[in-house]
KOLKOL-340950 format. One record per atom (N, C-alpha, C): residue in one letter; atom name; x, y, z; residue number from 1. Coordinates in Angstrom, 2 decimals. Atoms other than C-alpha are relative to their C-alpha. Layout:
 residuo atomo      px      py      pz num
       A    CA       X       Y       Z NUM
...
***
This chain:
 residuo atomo      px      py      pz num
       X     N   -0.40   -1.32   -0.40   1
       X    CA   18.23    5.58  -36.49   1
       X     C    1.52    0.09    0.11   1
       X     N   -1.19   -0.18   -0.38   2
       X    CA   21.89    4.66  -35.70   2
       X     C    0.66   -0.13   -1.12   2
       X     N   -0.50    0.11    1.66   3
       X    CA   22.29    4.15  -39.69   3
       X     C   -0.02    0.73   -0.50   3
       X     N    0.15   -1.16    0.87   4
       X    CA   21.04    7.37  -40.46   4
       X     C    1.48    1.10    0.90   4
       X     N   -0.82   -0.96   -0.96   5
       X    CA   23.65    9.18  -37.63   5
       X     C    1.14   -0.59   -0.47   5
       X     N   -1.40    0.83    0.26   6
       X    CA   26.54    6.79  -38.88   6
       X     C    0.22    0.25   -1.60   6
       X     N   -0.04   -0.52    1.25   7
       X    CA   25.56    7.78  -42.41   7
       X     C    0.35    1.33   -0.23   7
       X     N   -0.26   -1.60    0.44   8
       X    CA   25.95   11.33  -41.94   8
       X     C    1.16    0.68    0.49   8
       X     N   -1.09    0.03   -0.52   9
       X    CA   29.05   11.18  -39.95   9
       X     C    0.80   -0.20   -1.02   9
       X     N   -1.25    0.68    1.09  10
       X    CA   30.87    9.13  -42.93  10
       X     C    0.12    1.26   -1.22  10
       X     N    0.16   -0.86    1.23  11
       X    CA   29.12   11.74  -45.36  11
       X     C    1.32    1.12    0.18  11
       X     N   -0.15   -1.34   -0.55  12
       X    CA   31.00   14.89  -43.13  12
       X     C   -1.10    0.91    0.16  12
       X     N    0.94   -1.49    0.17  13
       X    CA   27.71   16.60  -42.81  13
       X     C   -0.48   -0.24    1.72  13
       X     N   -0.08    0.02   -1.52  14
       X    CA   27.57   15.72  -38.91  14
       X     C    1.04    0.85    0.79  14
       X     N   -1.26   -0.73   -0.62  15
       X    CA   29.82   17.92  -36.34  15
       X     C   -0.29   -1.15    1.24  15
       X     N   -0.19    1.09   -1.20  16
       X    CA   30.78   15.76  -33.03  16
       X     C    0.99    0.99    0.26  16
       X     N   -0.69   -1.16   -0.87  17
       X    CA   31.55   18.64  -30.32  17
       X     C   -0.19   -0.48    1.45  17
       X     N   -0.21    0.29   -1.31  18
       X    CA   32.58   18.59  -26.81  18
       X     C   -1.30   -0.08    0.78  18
       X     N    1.21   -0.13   -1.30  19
       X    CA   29.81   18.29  -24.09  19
       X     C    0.33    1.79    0.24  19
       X     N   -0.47   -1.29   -0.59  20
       X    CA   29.41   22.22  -22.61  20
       X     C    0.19   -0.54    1.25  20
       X     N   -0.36    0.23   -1.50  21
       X    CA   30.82   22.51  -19.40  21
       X     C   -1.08    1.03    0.74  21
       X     N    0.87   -1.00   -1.00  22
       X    CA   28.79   24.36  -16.49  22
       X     C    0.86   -0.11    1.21  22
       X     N   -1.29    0.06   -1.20  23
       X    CA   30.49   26.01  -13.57  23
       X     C   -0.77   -0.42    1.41  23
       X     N    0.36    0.92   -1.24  24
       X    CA   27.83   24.66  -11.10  24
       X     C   -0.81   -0.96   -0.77  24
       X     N    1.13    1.42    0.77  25
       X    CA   25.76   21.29  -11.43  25
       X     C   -1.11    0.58    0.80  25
       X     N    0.87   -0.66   -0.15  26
       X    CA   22.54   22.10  -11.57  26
       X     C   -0.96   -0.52    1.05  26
       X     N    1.22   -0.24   -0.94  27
       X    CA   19.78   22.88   -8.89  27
       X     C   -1.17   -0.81   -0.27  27
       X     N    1.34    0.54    0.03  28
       X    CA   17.02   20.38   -8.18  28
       X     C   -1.01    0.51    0.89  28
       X     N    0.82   -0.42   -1.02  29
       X    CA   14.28   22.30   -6.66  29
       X     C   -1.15   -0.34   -0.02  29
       X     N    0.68    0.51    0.09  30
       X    CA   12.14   19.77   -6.10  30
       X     C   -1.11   -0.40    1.58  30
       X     N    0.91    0.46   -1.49  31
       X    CA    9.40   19.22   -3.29  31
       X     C   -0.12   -0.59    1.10  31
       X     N    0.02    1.66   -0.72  32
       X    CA    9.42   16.02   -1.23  32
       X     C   -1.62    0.01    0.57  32
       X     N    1.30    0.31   -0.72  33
       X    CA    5.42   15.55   -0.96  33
       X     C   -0.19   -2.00   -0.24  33
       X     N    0.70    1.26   -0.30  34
       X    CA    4.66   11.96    0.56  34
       X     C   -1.28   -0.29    0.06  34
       X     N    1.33   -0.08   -0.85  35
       X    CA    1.33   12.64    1.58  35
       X     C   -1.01   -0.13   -1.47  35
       X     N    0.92    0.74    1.18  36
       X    CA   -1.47   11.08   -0.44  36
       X     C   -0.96    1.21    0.33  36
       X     N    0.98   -1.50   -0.26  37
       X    CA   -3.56   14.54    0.39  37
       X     C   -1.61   -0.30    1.05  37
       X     N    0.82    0.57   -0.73  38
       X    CA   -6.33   12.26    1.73  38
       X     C   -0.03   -0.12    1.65  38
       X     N    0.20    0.59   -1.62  39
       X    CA   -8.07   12.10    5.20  39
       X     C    0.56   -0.97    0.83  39
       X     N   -0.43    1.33   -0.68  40
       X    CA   -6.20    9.63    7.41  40
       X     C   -1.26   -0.69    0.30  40
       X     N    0.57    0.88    0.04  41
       X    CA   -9.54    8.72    8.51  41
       X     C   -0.76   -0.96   -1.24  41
       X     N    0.55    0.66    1.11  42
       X    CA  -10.43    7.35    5.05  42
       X     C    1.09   -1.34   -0.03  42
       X     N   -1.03    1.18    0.04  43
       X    CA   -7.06    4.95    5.13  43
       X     C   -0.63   -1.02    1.17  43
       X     N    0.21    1.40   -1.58  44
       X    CA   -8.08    3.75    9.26  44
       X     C   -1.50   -0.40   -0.64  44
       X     N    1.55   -0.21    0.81  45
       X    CA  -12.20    3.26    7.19  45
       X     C    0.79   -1.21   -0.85  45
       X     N   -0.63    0.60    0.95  46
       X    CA  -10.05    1.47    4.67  46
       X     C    0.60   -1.83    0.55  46
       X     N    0.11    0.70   -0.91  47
       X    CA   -8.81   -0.94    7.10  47
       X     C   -0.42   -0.85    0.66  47
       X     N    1.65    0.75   -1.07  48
       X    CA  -11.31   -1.49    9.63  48
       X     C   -0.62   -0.80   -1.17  48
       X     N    0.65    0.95    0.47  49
       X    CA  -13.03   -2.92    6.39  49
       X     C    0.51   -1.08   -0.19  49
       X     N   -1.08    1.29    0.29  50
       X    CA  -10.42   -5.40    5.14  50
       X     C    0.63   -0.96    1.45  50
       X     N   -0.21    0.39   -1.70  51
       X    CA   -9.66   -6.29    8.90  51
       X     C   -1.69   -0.18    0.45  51
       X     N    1.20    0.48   -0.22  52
       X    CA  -13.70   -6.49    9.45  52
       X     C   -0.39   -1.61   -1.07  52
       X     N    0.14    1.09    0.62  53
       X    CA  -13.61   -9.08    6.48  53
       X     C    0.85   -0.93    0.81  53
       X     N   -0.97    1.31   -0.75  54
       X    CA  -11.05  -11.25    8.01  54
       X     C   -0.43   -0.42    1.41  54
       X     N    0.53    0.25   -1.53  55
       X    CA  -12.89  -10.92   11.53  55
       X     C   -1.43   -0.99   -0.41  55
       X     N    1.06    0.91    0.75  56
       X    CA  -16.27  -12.29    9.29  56
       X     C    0.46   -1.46   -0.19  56
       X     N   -0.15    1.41    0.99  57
       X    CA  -14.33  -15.26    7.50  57
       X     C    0.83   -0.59    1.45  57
       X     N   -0.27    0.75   -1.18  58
       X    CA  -12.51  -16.08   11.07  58
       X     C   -1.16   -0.64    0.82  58
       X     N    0.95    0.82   -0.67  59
       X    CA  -15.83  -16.46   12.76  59
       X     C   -1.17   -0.77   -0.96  59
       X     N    1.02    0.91    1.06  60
       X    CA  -17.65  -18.02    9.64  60
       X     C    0.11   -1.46   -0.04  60
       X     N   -0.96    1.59   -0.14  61
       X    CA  -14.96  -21.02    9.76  61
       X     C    1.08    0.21    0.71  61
       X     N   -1.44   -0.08   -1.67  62
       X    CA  -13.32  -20.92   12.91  62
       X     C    0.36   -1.88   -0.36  62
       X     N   -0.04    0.95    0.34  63
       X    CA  -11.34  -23.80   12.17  63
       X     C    2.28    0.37    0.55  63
       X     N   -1.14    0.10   -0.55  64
       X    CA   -7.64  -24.25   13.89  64
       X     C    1.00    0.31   -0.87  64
       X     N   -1.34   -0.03    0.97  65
       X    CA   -5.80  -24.53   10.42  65
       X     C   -0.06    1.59   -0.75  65
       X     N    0.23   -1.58    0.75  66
       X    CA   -6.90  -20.96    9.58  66
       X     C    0.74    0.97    0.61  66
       X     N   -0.30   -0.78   -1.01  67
       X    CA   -5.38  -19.51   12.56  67
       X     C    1.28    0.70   -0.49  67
       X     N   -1.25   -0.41    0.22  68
       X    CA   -1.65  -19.16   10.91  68
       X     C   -0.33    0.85   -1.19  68
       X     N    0.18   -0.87    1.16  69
       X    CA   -3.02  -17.88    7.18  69
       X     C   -0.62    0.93    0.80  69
       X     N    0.47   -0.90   -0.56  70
       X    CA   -4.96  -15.48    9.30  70
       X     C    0.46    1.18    0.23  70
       X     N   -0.75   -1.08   -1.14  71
       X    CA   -2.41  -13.78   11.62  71
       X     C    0.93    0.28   -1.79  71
       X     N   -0.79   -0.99    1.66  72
       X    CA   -0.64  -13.68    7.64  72
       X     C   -0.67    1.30   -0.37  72
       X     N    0.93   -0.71    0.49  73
       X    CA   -3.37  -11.92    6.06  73
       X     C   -0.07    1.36    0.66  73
       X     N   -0.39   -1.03   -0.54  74
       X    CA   -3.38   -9.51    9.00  74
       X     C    0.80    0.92   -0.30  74
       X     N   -1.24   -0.53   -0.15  75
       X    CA    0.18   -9.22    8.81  75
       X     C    0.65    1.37   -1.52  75
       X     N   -0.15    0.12    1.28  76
       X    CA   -0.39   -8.53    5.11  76
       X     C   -0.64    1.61    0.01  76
       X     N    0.59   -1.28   -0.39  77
       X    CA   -2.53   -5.57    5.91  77
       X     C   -0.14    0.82    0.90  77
       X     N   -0.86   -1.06   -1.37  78
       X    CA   -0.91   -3.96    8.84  78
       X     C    1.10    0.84   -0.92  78
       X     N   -0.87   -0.75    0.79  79
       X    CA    1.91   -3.64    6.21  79
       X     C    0.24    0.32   -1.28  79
       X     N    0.68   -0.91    1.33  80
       X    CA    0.26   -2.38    3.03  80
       X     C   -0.41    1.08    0.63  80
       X     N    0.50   -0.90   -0.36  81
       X    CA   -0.95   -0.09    5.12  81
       X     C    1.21    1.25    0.86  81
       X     N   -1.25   -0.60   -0.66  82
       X    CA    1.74    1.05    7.50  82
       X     C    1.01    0.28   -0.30  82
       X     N   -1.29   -0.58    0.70  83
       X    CA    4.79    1.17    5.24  83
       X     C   -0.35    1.20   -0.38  83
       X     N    0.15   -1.52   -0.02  84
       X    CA    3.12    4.10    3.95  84
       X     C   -0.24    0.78    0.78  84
       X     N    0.40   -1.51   -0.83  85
       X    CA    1.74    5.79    6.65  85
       X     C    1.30    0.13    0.65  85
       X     N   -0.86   -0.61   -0.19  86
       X    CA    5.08    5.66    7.83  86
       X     C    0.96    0.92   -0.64  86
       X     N   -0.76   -0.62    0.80  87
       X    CA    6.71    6.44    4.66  87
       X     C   -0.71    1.99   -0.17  87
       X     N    0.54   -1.18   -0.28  88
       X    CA    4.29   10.01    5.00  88
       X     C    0.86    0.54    1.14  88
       X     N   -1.01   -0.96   -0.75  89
       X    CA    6.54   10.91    7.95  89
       X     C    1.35    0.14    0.58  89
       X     N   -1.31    0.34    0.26  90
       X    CA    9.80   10.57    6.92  90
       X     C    0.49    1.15    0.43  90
       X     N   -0.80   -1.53    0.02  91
       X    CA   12.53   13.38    7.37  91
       X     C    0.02    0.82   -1.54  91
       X     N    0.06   -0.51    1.35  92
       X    CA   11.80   15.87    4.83  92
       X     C   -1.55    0.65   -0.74  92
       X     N    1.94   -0.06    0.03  93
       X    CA    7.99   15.63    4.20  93
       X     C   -0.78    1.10    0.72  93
       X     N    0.88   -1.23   -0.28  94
       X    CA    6.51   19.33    4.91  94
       X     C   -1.18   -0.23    0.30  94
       X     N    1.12    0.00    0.42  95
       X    CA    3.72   18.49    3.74  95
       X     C   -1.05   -0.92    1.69  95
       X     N    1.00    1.04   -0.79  96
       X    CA    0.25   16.81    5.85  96
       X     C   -0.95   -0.10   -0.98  96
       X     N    1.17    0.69    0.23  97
       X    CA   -2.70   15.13    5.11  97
       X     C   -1.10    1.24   -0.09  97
       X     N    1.11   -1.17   -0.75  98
       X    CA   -5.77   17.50    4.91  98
       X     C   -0.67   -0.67    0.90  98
       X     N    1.20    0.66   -1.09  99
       X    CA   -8.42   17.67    7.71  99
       X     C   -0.94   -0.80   -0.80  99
       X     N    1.35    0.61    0.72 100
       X    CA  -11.56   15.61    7.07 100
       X     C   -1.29    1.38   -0.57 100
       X     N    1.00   -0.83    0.52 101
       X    CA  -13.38   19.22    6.91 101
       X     C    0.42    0.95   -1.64 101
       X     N   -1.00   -0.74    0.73 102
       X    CA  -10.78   20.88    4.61 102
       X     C   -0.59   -1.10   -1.33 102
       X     N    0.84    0.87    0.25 103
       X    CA  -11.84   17.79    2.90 103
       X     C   -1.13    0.08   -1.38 103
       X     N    1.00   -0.18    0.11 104
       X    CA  -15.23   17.89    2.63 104
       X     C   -0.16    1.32   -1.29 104
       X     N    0.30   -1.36    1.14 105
       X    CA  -15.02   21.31    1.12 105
       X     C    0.38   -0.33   -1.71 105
       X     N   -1.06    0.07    1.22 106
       X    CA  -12.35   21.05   -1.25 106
       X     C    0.06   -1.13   -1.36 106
       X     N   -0.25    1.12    0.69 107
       X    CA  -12.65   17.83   -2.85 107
       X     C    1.64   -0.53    0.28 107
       X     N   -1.21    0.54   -0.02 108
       X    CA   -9.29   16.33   -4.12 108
       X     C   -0.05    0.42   -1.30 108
       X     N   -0.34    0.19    1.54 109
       X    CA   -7.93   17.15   -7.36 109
       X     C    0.72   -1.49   -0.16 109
       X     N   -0.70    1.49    0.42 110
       X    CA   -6.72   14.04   -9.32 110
       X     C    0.26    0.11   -2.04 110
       X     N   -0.54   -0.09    1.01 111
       X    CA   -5.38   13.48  -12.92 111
       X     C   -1.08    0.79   -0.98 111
       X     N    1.23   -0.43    1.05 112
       X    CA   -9.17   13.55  -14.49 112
       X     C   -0.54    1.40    0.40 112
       X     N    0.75   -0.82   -0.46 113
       X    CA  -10.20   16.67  -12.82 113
       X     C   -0.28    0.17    1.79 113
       X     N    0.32   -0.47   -1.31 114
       X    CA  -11.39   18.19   -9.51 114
       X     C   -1.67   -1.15    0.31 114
       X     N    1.08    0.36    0.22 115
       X    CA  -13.36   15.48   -7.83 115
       X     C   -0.54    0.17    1.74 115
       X     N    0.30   -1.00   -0.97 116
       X    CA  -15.53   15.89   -4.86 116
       X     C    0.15   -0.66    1.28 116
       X     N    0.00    0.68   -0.83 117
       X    CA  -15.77   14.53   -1.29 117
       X     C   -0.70   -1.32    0.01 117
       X     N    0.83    0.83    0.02 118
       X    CA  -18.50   12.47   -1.71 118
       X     C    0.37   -1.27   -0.74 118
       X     N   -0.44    1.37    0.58 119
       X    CA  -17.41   10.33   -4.47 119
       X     C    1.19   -0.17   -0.14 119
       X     N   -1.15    0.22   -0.15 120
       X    CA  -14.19   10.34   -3.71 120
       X     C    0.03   -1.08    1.12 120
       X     N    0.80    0.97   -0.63 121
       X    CA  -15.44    8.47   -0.42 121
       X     C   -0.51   -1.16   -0.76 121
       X     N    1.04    1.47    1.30 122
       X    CA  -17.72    6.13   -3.09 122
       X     C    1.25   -0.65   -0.14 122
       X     N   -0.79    0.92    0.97 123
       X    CA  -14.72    5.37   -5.04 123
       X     C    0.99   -0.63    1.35 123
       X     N   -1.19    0.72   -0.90 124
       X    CA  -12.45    4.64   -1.94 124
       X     C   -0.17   -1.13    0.77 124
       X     N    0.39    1.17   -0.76 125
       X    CA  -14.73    2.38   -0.08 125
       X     C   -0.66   -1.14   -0.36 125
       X     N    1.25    1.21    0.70 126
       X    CA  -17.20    0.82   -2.48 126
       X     C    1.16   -1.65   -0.07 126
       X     N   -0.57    1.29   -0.63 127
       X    CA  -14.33   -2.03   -2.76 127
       X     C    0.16   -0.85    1.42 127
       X     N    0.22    0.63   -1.17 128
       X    CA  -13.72   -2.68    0.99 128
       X     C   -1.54   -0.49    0.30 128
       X     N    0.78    0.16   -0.41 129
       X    CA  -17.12   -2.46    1.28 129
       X     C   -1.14   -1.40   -0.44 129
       X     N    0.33    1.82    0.90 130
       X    CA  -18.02   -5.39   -1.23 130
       X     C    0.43   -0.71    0.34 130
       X     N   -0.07    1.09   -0.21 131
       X    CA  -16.10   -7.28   -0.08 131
       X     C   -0.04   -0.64    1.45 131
       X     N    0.51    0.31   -1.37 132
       X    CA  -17.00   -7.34    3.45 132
       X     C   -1.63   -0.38   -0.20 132
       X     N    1.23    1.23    0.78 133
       X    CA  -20.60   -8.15    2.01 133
       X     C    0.35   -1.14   -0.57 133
       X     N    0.06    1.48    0.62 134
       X    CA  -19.38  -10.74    0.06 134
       X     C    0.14   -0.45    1.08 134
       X     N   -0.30    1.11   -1.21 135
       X    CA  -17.59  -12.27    3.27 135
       X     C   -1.12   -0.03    0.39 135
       X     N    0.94   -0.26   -1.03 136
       X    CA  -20.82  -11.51    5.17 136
       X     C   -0.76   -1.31   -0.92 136
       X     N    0.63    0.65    1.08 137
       X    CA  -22.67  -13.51    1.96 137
       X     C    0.47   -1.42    0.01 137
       X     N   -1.06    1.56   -0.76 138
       X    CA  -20.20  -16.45    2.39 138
       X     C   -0.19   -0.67    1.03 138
       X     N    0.46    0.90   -1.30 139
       X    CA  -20.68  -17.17    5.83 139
       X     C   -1.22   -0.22    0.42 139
       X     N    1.62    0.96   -0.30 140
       X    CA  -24.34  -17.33    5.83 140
       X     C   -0.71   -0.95   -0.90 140
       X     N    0.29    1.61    1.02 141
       X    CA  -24.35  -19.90    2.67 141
       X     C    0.53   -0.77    0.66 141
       X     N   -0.55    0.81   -0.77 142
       X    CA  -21.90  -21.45    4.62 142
       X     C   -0.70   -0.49    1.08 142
       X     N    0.20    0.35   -1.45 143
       X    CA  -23.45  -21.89    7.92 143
       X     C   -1.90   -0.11   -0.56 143
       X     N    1.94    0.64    0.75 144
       X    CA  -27.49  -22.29    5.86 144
       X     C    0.88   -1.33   -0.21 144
       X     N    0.19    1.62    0.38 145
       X    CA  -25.92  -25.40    3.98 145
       X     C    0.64   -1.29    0.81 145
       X     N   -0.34    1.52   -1.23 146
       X    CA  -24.13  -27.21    6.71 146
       X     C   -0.80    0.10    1.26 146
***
């Protein structure tokens, strides 16, 4: 591309003109939405599961050397979680969260379409929720074979 613009320059059939000037720089009139539009209680739901797994695999193998990766793991998901919910109420951020009934009604729009409460729920928890079964699944192979 820079052979064909360097070719047509040498030809003369290119012009090379000033930038325009503007007498103000231009207006960004742009939003500031933080807010993931979602129920807060679907994030604390979100949580409680990944924090219920780690309460499973603490009392599955309570075991002294677990105690420090533990309070990590926690630490790990206090602040995946909390950088944003703080970053939601920054200076600037109009916006809120909807209610859980507002919710209910409405669905959520999202890239694919308008989707609804219900499986919007499905899709948000079915992970936490596996894998707090699995842990659950874990510690009773664990504690059957020893």
């Amino acid at each position: 591309m820079s052979k064909q613009v360097l070719e047509k320059i040498a030809s003369g059939e290119a012009r090379i003109v000033e930038a325009p000037t503007t007498l103000r720089p231009p207006r960004h009139q742009v939003d500031v939405d933080r807010n993931f539009e979602l129920p807060t209680v679907l994030f604390g739901a979100t949580v409680a599961l990944y924090l219920g797994f780690l309460a499973v695999m603490l009392i599955g193998f309570t075991t002294p050397g677990l105690a420090i990766p533990m309070v990590i793991f926690v630490g790990f998901i206090v602040a995946g979680f909390g950088v944003p919910a703080i970053w939601t109420r920054l200076a600037g951020n109009t916006t809120r969260p909807m209610s859980y009934g507002e919710f209910r009604k409405a669905g959520i729009m999202t890239h694919t379409g308008r989707c609804s409460a219900q499986d919007t729920v499905i899709q948000m928890l079915i992970l936490p929720v596996l894998i707090v079964l699995w842990g659950c699944a874990v510690a009773i192979i664990a504690a059957v074979v020893t």
